[in-house]
C-alpha positions as CSV (number, residue, x, y, z in Angstrom):
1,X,-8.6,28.2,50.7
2,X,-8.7,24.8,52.5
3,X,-11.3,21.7,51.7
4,X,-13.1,22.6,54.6
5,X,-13.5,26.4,54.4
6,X,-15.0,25.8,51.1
7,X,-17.9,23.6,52.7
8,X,-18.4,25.9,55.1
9,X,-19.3,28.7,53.2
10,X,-22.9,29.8,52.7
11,X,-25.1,29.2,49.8
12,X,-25.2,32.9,48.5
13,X,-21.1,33.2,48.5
14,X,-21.4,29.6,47.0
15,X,-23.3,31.2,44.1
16,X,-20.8,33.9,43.8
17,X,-18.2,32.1,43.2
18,X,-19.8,30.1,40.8
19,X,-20.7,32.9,39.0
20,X,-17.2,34.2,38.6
21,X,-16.0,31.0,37.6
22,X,-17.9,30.4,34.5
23,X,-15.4,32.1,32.3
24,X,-13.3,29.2,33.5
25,X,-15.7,25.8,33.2
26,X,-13.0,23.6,34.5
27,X,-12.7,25.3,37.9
28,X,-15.9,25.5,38.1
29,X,-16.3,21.9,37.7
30,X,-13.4,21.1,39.9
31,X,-15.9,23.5,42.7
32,X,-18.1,21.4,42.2
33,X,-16.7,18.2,43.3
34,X,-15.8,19.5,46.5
35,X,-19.0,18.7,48.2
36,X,-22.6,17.7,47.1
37,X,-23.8,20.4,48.9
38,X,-21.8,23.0,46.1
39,X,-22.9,19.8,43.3
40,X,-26.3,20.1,44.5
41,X,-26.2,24.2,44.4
42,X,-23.6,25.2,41.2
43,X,-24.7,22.2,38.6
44,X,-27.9,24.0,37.3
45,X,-25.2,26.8,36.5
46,X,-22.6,24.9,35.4
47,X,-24.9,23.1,33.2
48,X,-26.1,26.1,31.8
49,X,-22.5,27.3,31.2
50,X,-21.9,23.9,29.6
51,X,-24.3,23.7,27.2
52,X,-24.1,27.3,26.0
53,X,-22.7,28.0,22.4
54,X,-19.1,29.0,22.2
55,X,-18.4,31.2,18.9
56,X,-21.2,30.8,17.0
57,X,-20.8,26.9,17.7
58,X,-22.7,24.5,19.6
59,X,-21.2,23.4,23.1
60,X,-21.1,19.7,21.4
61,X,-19.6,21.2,18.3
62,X,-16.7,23.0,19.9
63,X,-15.8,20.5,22.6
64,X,-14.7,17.7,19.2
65,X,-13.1,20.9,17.8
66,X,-11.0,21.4,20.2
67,X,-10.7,17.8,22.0
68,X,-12.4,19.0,24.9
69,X,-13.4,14.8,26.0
70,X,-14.6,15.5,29.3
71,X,-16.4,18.2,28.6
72,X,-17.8,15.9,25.4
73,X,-18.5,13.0,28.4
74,X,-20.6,15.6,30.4
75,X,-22.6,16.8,27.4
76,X,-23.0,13.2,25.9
77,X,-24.5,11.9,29.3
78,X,-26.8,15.0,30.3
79,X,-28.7,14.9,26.8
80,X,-27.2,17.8,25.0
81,X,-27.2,16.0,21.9
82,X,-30.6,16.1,21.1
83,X,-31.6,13.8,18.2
84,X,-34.0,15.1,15.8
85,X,-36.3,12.6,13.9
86,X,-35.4,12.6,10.5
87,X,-31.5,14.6,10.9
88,X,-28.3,14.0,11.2
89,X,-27.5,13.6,14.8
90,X,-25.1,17.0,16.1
91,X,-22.0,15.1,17.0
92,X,-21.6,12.9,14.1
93,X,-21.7,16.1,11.9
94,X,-19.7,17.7,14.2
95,X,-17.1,15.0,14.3
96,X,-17.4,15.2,10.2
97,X,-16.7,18.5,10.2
98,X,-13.1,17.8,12.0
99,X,-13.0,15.0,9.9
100,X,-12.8,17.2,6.6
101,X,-10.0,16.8,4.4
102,X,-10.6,20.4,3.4
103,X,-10.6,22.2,6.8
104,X,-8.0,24.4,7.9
105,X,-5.6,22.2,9.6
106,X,-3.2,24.6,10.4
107,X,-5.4,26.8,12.7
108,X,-6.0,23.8,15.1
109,X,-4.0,22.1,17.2
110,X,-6.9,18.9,17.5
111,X,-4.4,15.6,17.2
112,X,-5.2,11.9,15.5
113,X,-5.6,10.4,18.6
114,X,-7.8,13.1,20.2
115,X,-9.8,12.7,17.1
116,X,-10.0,8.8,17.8
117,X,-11.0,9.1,21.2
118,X,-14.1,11.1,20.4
119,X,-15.3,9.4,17.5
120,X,-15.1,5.7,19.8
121,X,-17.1,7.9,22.6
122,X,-19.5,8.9,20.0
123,X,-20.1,6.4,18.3
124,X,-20.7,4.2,21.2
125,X,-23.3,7.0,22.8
126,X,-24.7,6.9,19.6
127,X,-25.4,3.4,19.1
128,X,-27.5,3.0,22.4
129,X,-29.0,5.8,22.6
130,X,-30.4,5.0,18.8
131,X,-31.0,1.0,19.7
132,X,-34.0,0.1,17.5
133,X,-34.6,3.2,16.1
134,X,-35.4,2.4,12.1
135,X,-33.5,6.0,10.6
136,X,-30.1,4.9,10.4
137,X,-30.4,4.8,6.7
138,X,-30.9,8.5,6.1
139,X,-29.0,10.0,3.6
140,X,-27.5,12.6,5.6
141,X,-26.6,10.4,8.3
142,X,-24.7,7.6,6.0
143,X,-22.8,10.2,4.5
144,X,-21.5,11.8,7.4
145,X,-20.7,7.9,8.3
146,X,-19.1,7.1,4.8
147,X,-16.9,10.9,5.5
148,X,-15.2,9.6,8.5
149,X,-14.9,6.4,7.2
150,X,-13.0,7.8,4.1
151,X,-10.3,9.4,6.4
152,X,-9.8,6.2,8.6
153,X,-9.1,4.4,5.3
154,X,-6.8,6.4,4.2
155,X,-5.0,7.4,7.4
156,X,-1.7,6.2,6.7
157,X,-1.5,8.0,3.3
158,X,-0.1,11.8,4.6
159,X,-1.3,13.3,0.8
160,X,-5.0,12.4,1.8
161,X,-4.7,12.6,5.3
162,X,-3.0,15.4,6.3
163,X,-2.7,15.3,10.7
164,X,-0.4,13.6,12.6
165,X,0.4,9.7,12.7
166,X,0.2,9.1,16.3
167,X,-2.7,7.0,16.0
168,X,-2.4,3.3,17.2
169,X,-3.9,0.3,15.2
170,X,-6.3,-0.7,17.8
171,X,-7.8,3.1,17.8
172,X,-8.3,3.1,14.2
173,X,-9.5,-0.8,14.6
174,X,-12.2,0.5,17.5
175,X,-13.3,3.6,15.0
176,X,-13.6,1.4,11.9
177,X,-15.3,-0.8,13.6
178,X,-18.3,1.4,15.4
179,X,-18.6,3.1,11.9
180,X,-19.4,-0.5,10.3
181,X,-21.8,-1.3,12.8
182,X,-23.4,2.0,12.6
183,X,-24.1,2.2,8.8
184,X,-20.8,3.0,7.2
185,X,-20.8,1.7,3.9
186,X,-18.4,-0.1,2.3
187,X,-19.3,-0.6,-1.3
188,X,-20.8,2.1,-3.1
189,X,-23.1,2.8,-5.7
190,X,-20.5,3.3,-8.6
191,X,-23.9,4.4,-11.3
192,X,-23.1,7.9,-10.6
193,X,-20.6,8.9,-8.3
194,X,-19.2,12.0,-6.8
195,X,-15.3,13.2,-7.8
196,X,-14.0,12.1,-4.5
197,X,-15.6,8.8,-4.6
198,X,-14.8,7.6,-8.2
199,X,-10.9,7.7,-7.3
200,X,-10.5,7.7,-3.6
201,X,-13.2,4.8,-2.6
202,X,-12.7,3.2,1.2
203,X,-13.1,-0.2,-0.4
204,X,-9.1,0.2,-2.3
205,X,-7.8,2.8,0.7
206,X,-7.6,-0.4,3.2
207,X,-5.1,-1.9,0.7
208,X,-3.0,0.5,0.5
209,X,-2.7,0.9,4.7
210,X,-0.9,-2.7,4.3
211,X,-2.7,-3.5,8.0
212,X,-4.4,-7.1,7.3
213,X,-6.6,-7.0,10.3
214,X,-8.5,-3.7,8.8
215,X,-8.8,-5.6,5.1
216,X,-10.5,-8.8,7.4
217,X,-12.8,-6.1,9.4
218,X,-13.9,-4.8,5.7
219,X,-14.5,-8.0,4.2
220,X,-16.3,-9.2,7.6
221,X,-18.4,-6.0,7.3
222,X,-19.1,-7.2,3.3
223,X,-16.5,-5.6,1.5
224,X,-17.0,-7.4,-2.2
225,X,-12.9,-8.4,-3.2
226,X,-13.7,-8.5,-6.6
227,X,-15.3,-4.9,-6.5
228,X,-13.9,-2.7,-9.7
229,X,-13.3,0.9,-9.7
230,X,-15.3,2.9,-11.9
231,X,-12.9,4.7,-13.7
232,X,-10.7,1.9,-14.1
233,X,-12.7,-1.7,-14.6
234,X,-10.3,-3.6,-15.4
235,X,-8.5,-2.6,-11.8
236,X,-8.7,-4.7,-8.8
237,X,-7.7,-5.0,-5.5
238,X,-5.0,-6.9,-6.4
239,X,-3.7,-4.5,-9.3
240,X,-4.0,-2.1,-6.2
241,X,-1.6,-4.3,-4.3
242,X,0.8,-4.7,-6.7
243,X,1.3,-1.2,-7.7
244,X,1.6,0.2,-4.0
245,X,5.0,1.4,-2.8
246,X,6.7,-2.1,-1.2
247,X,9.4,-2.3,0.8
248,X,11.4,-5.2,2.8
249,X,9.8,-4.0,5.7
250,X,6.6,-4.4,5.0
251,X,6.6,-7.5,2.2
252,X,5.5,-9.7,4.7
253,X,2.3,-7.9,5.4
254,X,1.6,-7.2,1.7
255,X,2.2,-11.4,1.2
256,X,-0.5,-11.7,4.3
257,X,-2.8,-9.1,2.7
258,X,-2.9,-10.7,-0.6
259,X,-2.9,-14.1,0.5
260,X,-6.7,-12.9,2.4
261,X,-7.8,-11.2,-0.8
262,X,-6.7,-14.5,-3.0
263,X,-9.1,-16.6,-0.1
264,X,-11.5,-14.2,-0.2
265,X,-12.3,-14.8,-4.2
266,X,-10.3,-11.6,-5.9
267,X,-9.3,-13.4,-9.0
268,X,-5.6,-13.5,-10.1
269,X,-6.2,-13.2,-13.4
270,X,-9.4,-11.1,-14.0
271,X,-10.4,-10.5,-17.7
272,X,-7.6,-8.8,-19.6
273,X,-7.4,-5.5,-20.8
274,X,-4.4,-5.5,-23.5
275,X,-3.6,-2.4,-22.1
276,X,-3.7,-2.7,-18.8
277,X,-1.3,-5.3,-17.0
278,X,-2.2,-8.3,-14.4
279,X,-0.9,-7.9,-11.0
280,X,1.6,-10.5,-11.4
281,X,3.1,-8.6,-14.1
282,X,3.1,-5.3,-12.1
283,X,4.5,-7.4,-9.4
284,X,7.7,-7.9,-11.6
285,X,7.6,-4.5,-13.0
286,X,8.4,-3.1,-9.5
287,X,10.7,-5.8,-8.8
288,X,8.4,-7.0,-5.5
289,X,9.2,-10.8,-6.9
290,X,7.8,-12.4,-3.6
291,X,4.6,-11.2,-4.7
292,X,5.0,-12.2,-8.6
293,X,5.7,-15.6,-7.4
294,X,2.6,-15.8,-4.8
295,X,0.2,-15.2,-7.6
296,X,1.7,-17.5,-9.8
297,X,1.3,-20.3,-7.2
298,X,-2.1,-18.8,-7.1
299,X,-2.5,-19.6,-10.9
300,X,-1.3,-16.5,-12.8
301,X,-0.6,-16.8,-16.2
302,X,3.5,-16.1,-16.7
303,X,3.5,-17.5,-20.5
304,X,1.9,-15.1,-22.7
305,X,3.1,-12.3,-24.5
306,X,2.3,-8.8,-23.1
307,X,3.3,-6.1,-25.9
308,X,5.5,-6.4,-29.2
309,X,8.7,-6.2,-27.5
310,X,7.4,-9.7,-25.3
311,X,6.9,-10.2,-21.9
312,X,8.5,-7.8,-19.6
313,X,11.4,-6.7,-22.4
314,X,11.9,-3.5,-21.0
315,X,12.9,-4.3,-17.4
316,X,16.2,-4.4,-17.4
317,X,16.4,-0.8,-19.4
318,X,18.2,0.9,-16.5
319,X,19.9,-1.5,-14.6
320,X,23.4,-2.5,-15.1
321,X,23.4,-5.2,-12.6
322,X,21.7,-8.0,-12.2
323,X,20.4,-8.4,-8.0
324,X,20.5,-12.4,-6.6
325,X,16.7,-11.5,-6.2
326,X,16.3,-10.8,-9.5
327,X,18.1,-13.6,-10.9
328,X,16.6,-16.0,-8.9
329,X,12.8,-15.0,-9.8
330,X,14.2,-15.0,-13.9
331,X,15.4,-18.7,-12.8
332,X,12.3,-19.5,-11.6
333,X,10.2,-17.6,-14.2
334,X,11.8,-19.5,-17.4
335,X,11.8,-22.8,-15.9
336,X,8.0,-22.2,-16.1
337,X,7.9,-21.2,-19.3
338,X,8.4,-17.2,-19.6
339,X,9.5,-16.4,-23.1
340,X,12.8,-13.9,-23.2
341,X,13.8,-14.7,-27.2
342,X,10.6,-12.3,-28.4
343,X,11.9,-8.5,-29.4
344,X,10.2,-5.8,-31.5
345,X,13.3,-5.3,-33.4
346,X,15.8,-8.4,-33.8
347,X,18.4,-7.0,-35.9
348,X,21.6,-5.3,-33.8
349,X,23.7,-4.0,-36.2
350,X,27.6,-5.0,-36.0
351,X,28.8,-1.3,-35.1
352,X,26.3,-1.7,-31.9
353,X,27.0,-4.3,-30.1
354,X,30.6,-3.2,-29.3
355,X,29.2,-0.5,-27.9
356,X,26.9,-2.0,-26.3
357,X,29.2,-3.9,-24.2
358,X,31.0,-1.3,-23.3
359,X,27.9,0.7,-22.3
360,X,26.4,0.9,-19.0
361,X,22.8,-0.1,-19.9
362,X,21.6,-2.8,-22.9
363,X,20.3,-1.5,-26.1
364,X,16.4,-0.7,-25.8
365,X,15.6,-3.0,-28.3
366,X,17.5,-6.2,-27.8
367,X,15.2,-9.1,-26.5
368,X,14.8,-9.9,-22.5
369,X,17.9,-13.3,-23.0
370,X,19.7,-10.2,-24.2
371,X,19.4,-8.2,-21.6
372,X,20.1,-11.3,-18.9
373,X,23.1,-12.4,-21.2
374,X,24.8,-8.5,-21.0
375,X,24.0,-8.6,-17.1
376,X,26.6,-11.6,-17.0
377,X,28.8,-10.1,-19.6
378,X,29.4,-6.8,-17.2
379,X,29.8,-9.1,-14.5
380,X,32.4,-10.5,-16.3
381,X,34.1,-7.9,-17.1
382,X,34.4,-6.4,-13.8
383,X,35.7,-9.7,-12.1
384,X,32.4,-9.8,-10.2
385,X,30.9,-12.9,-11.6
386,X,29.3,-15.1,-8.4
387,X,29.4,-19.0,-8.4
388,X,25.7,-18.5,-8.5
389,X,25.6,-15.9,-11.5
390,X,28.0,-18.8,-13.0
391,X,25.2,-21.0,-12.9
392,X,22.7,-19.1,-13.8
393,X,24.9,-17.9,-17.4
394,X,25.3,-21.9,-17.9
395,X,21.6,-22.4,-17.3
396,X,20.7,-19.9,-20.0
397,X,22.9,-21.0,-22.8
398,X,21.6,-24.9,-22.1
399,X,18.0,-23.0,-22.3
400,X,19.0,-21.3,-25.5
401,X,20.2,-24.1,-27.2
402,X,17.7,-25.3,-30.4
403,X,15.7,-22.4,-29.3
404,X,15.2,-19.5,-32.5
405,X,16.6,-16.2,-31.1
406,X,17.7,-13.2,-32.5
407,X,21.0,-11.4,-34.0
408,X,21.0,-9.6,-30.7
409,X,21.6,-12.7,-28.3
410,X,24.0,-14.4,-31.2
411,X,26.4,-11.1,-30.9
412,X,26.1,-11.6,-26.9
413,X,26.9,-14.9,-26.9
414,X,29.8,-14.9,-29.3
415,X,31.2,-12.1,-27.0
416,X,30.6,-14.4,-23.3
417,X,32.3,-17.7,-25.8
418,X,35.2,-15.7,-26.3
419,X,35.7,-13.7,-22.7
420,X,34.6,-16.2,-20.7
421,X,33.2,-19.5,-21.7
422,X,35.7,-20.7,-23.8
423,X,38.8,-19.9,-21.6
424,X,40.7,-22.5,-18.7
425,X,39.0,-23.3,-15.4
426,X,41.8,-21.3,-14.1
427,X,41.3,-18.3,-16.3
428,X,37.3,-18.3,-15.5
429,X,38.2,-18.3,-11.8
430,X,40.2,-14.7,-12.1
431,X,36.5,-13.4,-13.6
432,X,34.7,-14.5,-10.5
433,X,34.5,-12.7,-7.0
434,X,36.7,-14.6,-4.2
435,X,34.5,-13.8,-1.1
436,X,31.8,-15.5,-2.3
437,X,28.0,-14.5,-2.4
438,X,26.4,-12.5,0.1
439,X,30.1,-12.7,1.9
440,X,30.0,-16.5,2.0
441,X,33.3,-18.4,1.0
442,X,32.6,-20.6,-2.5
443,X,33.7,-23.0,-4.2
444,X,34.6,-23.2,-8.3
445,X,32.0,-24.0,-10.3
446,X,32.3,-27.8,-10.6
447,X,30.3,-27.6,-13.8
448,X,32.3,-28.4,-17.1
449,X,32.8,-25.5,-19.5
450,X,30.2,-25.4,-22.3
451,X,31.9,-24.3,-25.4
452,X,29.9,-22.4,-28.2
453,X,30.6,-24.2,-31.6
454,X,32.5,-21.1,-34.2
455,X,30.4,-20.1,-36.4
456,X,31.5,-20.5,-40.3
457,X,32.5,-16.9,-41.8
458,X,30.1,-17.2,-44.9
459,X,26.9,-17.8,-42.5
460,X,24.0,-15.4,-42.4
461,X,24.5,-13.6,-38.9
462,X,21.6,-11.3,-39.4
463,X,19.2,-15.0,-39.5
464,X,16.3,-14.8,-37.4
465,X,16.6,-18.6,-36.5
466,X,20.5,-18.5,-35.1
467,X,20.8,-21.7,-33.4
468,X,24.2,-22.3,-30.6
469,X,25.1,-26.4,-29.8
470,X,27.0,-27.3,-26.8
């Protein structure tokens, strides 16, 4: 039927039609726009079909249920959300109700962004419509508040969060941001808190989201950096940092996100437990050296002893290679003082160490110069030694030399002065690779050969105190 037979028919047929269409609001609503004369005669009923409850739900309820936002605009701006003094207002509990990390996701087909959309129209209804009033404190209301603020926290985690990741920054920035404004609470009252909040509070989910401009929102809204966790005091959002799961891709986010905490006053070397590492030291436990070396420009302490087996002993355990990364940071870290002579047990006996050579991975026991002095030994041997590894072997003998160290780095040593150090320029050349590092072209090490004096047969080689001279 054409634009103009529709306003030309009469008021009763006008009614009729109305009638029939409220099985289908949307029609009905696209009636009404025809004319004013069908606005001014259908809206009562489409207001009444509007409003009315839809499975056992309120019309509010079940237009965020299923992401329904112009129906949520109509019933948002003709007062169907009714605030009662002293309650929770209906759409923020509906909207925590989607929210719920326990619903039944798979029975919905309600999307991120949908989700987004009606928590920004919402919460910005909300906030004038409850200008000035003094309840936005009630408990039921800030819990509902802290809810959504939970899943917005944790939204790019899919074990917490479990929707789609369609959701753009600058949503989650808009929804974050209402919920601040509107009472969401950043730092809890750890005295006695629920299961969900002792392990999963807001205040350590923005860290892990590695998305700097949420951590600045927080801290604007008065996150406290140097807030602990309740199960874990000793933990802070630094150790949080340091133990997330880094990649290349996003280093340079994590560098930007722990350079705002280190302004913002989270210290860089809080109290230590014995038992619990610093973040610089779980920095180099998960190899993000970029990090390590942040915080110790920031003033962490890289010259202590950790365990019995010294600081970081165990790190090269599984890896037969030493990366260019990797040997730079150990460069880096023993020029500032990092111990790798310490061990738990020194002695290696004899029948080992050929073995351990020809192994793939270092004995568990031998000392952290052990372990870098074997990474250049297997280099060696598979004529893979760079100019720069070449250095870096010369570097660590020089460093070596009047130090005390242990039977294990003797054996090493003795082993790299007969393969390698000892033989012709020519000879040491046929051990290193020819295209260079990183597929540059390189020159020969022009740095003399350092000779390791023979030790006499008759001298104590299980010593403690084993000394080399160049």
């Amino acid at each position: 039927m054409s634009r103009a037979k529709l306003d030309a028919l009469p008021d009763e047929l006008t009614l009729e039609i109305g009638e029939y269409l409220k099985s289908t609001p949307s029609a009905l609503a696209c009636l009404i726009q025809t004319n004013r004369n069908h606005r001014r005669i259908l809206q009562e009923e489409f207001h009444k079909v509007a409003i009315a409850d839809v499975d056992g739900q309120t019309a509010l309820e079940a237009a965020i249920l299923v992401g329904d936002i112009r129906k949520l605009q109509y019933l948002l701006s003709h007062g169907a959300d009714l605030w009662v003094e002293g309650r929770v207002w209906p759409a923020l509990a509906a909207l925590n109700q989607s929210y719920s990390l326990h619903g039944k996701w798979a029975d919905t087909t309600l999307n991120s962004l949908t989700l987004a959309q009606a928590v920004i129209l919402c919460l910005e209804h909300m906030e004038k419509k409850l200008e000035g009033k003094k309840n936005l404190d009630a408990k039921c209301h800030v819990r509902h508040m802290n809810d959504i603020l939970e899943g917005f926290m944790h939204i790019s985690l899919p074990r917490l969060w479990p929707i789609d990741k369609a959701l753009p920054n600058d949503q989650i920035m808009a929804c974050l941001r209402l919920l601040l404004e509107n009472g969401a609470q950043l730092n809890r009252d750890s005295r006695n808190p629920s299961l969900w909040e002792r392990f999963q509070q807001p205040r350590f989910g923005q860290v892990n989201t590695l998305y700097p401009a949420i951590l600045m929102l927080c801290l604007d809204h008065g996150l406290d950096p140097a807030s602990r966790r309740f199960n874990q005091p000793a933990k802070t959002l630094l150790h949080d940092l340091a133990m997330s799961d880094l990649t290349e891709g996003n280093m340079d986010q994590a560098l930007e996100v722990a350079r705002r905490l280190l302004d913002a006053g989270v210290p860089v070397d809080p109290a230590r437990n014995p038992y619990y590492p610093t973040p610089f030291r779980s920095a180099v436990e998960r190899r993000y050296y970029k990090l390590a070396k942040l915080f110790a420009e920031c003033g962490a302490n890289v010259i202590y002893r950790v365990n019995k087996q010294g600081f970081l002993a165990d790190l090269y355990l599984l890896h037969p290679c030493l990366t260019a990364e990797g040997r730079d940071f150990w460069w880096w870290a023993i020029q500032q003082g990092l111990d790798i002579t310490s061990t738990e047990k020194p002695n290696v006996d004899f029948w080992k160490m050929p073995q351990l050579l020809r192994s793939r991975r270092p004995y568990k026991f031998i000392s952290p110069a052990g372990r870098l002095l074997w990474s250049m030994a297997m280099d060696i041997k598979s004529q893979s030694l760079s100019q720069k590894n070449d250095q870096f072997l010369r570097f660590l003998v020089n460093h070596l030399d009047e130090k005390d160290y242990h039977n294990d780095v003797h054996q090493i040593l003795k082993h790299l002065e007969a393969s390698y150090l000892s033989l012709s320029e020519e000879r040491q050349r046929k051990c290193m690779r020819t295209d260079g590092e990183d597929g540059i072209e390189i020159e020969v090490s022009e740095l003399h050969n350092i000779h390791i004096s023979k030790r006499k047969r008759d001298e104590d080689v299980d010593s403690n105190t084993k000394r080399i001279k160049i």
